[in-house]
C-alpha positions as CSV (number, residue, x, y, z in Angstrom):
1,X,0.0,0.0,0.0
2,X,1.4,3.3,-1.3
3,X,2.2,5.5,2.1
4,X,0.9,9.4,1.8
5,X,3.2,12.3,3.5
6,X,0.8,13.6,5.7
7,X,0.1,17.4,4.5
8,X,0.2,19.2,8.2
9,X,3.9,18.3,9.0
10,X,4.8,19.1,4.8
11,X,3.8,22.7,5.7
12,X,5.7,22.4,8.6
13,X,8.7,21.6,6.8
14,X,8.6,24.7,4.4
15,X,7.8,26.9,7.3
16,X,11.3,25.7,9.1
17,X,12.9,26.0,5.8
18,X,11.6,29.5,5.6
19,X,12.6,30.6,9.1
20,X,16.2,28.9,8.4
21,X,16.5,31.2,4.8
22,X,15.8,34.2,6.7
23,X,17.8,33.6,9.6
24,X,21.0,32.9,7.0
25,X,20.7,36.1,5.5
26,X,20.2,38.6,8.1
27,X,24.0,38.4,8.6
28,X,24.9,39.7,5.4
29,X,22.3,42.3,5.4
30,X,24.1,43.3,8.7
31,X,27.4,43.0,7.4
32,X,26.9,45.1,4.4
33,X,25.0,47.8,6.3
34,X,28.3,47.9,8.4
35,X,30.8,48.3,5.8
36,X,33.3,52.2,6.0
37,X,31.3,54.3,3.7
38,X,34.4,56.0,3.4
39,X,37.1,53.7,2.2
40,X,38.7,55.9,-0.3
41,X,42.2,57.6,0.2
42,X,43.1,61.1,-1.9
43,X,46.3,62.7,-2.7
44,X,46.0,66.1,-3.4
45,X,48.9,68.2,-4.8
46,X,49.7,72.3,-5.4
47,X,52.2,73.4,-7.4
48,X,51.0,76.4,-9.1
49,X,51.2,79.6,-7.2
50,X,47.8,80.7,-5.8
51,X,44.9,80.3,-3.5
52,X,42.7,77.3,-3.5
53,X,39.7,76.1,-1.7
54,X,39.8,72.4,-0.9
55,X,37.0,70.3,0.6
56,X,37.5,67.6,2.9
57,X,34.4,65.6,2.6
58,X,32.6,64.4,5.7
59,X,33.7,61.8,7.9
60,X,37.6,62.7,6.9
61,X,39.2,64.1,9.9
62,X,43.3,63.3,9.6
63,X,45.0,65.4,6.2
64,X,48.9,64.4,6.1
65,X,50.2,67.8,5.0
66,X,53.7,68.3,3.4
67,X,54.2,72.0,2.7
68,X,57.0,73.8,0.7
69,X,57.6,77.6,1.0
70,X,59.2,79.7,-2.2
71,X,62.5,80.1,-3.1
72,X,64.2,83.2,-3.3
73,X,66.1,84.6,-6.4
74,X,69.4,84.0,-7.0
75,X,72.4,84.0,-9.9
76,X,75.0,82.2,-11.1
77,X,77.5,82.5,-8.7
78,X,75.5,83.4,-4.9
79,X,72.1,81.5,-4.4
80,X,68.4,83.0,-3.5
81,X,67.4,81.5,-0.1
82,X,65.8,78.2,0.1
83,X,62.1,78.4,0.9
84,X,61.4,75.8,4.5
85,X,59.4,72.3,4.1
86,X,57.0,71.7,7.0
87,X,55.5,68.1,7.3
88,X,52.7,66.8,10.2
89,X,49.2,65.4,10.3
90,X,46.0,67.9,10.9
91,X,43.4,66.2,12.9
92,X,39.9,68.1,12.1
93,X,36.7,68.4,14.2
94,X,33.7,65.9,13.8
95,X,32.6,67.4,10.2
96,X,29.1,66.0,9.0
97,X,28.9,68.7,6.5
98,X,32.8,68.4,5.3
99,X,35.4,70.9,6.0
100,X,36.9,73.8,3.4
101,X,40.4,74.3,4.1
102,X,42.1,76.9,2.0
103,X,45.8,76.5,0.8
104,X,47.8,79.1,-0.3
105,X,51.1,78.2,-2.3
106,X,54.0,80.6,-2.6
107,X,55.5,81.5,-5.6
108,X,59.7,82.0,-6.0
109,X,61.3,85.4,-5.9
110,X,62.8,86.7,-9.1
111,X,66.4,86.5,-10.2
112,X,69.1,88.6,-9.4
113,X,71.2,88.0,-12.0
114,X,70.8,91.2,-14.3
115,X,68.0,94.3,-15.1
116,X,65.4,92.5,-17.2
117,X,61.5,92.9,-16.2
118,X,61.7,89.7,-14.8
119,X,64.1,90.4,-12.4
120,X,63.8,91.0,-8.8
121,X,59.9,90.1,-8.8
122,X,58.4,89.3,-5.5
123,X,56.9,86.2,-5.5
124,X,53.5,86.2,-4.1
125,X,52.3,83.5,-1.4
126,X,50.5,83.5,2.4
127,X,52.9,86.5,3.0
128,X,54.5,87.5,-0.5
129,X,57.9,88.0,-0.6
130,X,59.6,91.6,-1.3
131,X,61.0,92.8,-4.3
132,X,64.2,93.2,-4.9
133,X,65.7,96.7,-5.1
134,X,66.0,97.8,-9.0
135,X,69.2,99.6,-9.7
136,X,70.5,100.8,-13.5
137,X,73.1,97.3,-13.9
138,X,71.5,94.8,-11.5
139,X,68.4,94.2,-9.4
140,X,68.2,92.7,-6.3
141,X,67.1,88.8,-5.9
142,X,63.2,88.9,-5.2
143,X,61.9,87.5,-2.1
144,X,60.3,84.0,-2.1
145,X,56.4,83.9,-1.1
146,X,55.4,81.6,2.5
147,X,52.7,78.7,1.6
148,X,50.0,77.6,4.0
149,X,46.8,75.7,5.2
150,X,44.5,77.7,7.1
151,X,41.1,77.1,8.0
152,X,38.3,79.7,8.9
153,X,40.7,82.1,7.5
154,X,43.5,81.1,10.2
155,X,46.9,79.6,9.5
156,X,47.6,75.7,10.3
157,X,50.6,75.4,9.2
158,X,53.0,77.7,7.2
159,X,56.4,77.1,5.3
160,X,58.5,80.8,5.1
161,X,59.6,81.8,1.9
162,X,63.6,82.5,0.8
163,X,65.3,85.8,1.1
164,X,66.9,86.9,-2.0
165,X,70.6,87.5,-2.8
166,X,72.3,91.0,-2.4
167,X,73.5,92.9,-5.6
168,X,77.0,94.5,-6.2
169,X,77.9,97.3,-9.1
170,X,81.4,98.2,-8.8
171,X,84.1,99.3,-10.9
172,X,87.6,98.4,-11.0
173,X,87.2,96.6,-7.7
174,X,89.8,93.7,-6.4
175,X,86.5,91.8,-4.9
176,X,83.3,91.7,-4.4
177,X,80.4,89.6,-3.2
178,X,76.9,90.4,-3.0
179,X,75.8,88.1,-0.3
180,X,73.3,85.0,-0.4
181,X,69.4,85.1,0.7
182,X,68.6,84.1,3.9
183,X,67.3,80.5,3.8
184,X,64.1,79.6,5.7
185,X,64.8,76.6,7.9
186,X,64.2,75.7,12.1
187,X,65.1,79.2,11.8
188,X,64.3,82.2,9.3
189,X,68.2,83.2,8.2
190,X,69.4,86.3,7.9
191,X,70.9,87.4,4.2
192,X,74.7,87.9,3.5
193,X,76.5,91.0,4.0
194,X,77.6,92.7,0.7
195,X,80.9,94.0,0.6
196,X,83.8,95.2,-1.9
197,X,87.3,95.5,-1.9
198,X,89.2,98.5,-3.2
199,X,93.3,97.9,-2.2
200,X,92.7,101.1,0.0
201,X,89.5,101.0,0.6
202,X,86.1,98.9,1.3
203,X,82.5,99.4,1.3
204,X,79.8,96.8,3.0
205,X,76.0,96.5,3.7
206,X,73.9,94.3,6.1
207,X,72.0,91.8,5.2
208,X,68.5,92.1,5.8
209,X,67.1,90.0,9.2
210,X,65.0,86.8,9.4
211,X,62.3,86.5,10.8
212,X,62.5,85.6,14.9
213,X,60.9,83.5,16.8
214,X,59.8,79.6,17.0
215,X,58.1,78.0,14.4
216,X,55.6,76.6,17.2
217,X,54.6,80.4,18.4
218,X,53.9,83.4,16.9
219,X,57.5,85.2,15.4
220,X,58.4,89.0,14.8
221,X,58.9,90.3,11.5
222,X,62.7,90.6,10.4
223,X,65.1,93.8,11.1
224,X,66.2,95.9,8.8
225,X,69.5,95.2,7.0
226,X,72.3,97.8,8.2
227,X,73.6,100.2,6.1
228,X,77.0,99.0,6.4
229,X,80.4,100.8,6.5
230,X,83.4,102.4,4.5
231,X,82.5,104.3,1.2
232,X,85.7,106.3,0.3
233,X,84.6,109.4,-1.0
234,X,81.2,111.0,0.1
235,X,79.7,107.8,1.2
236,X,76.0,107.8,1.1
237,X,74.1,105.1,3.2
238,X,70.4,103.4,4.3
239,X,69.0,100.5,5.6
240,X,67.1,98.5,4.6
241,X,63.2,97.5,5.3
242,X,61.8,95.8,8.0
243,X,59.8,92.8,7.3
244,X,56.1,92.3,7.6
245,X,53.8,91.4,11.0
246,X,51.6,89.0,10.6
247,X,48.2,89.5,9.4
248,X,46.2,85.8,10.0
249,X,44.2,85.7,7.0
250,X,47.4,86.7,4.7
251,X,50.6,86.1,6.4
252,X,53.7,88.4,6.8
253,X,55.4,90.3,3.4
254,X,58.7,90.0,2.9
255,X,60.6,93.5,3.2
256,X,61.3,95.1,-0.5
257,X,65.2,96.1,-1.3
258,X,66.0,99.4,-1.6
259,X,67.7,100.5,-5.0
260,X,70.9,102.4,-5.4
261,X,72.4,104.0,-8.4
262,X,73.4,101.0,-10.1
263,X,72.3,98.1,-8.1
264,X,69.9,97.2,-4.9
265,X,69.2,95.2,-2.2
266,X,67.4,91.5,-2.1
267,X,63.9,91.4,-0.7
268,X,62.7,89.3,2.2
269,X,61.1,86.4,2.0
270,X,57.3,86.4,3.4
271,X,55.8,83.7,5.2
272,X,54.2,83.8,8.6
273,X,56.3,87.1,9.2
274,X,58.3,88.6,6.6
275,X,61.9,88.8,6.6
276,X,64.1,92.1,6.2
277,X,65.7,93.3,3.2
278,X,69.1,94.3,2.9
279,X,71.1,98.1,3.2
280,X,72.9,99.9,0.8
281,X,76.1,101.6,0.6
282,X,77.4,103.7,-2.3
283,X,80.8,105.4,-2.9
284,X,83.4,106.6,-5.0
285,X,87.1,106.7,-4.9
286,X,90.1,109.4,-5.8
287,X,90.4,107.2,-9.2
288,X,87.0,107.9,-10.3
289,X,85.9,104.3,-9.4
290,X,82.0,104.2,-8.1
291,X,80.5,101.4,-6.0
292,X,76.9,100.0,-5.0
293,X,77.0,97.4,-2.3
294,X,73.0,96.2,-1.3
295,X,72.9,93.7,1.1
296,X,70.7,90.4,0.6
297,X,67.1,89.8,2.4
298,X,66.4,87.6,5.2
299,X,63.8,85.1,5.3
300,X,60.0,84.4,6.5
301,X,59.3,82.3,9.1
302,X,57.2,79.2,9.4
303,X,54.1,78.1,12.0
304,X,52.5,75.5,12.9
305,X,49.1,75.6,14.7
306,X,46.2,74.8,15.7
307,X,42.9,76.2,14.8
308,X,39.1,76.3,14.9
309,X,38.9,72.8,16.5
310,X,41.7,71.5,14.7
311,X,45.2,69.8,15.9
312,X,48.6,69.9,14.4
313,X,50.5,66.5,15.7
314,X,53.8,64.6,14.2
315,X,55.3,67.9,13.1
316,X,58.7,67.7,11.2
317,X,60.6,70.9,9.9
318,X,60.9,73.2,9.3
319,X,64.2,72.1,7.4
320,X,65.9,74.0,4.1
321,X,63.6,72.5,0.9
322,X,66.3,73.2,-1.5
323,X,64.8,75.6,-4.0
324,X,66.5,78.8,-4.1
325,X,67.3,80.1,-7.3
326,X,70.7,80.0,-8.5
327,X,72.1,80.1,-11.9
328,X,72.2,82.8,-15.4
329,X,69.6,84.9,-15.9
330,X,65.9,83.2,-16.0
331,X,67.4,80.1,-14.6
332,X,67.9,82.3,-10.7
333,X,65.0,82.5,-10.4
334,X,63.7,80.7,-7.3
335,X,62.0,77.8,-7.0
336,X,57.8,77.5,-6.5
337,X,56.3,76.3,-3.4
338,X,54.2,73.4,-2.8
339,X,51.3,71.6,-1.0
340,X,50.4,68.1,-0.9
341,X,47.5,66.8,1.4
342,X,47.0,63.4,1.6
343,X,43.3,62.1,3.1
């Protein structure tokens, strides 16, 4: 006799089987529902001197920064300033709506190595470097500009801009040296001393002040170059310019040079506060000889901050980045800036 499945317990199987499916999947629905929403990693990079707005989407909170201030101008024989390179990790407020940081990048100072239009420009930046003084036979080395993160229209971090090299016309002279930019490193470098060398006689001008201070605090802006001494002959004399304060929403300007006859001084480097630029010195001599000695600028500084809710952590720098300009015409001119953020 043929057995029948009895139909009460066959519904009762498909029920179980039912209640088994569902209880399988719920899991994965779980698991999926859990997964970061935010897996992806950006690397953003700024090379082009400006201002930029960048937004951090929501639910990002730690950038990796690595900035790079501008270089300052140099020649073929004496070198701009190097611009500093600042590196850490900004840890941002809870942000459900994302965050708008804005990064400036600094743009390198002009060359020193001759009169053209291209010499001795500033380069612009958070804090724009000064121009270099403009004589008749040489200009000054143009000042590097700083580079920065800032959020809410305050600085995070800041890399100081170069200082840019001194400028010498002279005539008949045994020596002479014009003096390098200041460099912008754990400290904002004063520019060289120019100077010439008669055999009975000698003229020199101070270099133009970094800025002071440490990176970690707020710095003062850079002194003045001095105007030097010696001249022969009705020496004529000034210092130079002091550097700019900061101002949070723009930075610190690099001091301009001041020009002489026939040559001028390097401008400071901006950054968080500017550097100086260099003095002048001018003579002349019983055999008709005439001399410009202009000092080179010092640089800006760098900072590092925090800000609106945010934290700076794992900072290292400020160190020398290696950009200041040095080499024949054009080619002195110092190197851009940079800004990566990684995210």
């Amino acid at each position: 006799m043929e057995r029948q499945q009895d139909p009460g317990r066959r519904r009762e199987v498909s029920r179980r089987t039912f209640t088994r499916g569902v209880a399988w999947s719920v899991p994965a629905i779980s698991v999926a529902a859990t997964a970061p929403a935010f897996a992806a990693s950006f690397t953003n990079t700024y090379t082009d001197p400006g201002t930029f707005a960048v937004t951090i989407p929501a639910g990002y909170r730690t950038i990796v920064f690595d900035i790079v201030g501008g270089g300052g101008g140099g020649s073929a024989g004496y070198t701009g300033g190097s611009g500093a390179r600042v590196q850490g990790t900004i840890t941002l407020p809870s942000n459900p709506s994302g965050t708008t940081l804005t990064v400036v990048v600094g743009g390198g100072g002009g060359d020193g190595a001759g009169n053209a239009a291209t010499a001795g420009t500033s380069g612009s930046g958070y804090g724009a470097g000064g121009a270099g003084g403009r004589g008749t036979n040489i200009v000054g080395g143009g000042g590097g500009g700083g580079s920065a993160v800032l959020i809410a229209g305050t600085p995070i971090a800041v890399a100081g801009g170069g200082g840019g090299k001194g400028a010498v016309s002279a005539q008949n002279a045994n020596s002479s040296n014009p003096g390098n930019g200041g460099a912008s490193a754990a400290t904002a470098g004063a520019g060289g001393d120019a100077s010439v060398t008669y055999t009975l006689n000698s003229f020199s001008a101070g270099g133009g002040g970094g800025a002071s201070g440490s990176p970690s605090g707020p710095t003062t802006p850079g002194a003045a170059g001095s105007s030097g001494s010696g001249g022969g002959l009705t020496p004529t004399a000034a210092p130079g310019n002091t550097g700019g304060a900061n101002v949070p929403a723009t930075g610190g300007n690099g001091a301009n040079g001041v020009p002489r006859a026939g040559a001028g001084s390097g401008g400071g480097g901006g950054g968080y506060a500017g550097g100086g630029s260099g003095g002048v010195r001018s003579g002349s001599l019983l055999a008709g000889s005439v001399a410009d000695v202009c000092g080179a600028g010092g640089a800006g500084s760098s900072y590092t901050g925090g800000a609106s809710g945010a934290n700076v952590t794992g900072v290292t720098g400020p160190v020398a980045a290696g950009n200041g300009g040095q080499g024949a015409g054009t080619a002195g001119r110092g190197g851009n800036g940079r800004v990566v953020l990684q995210f």
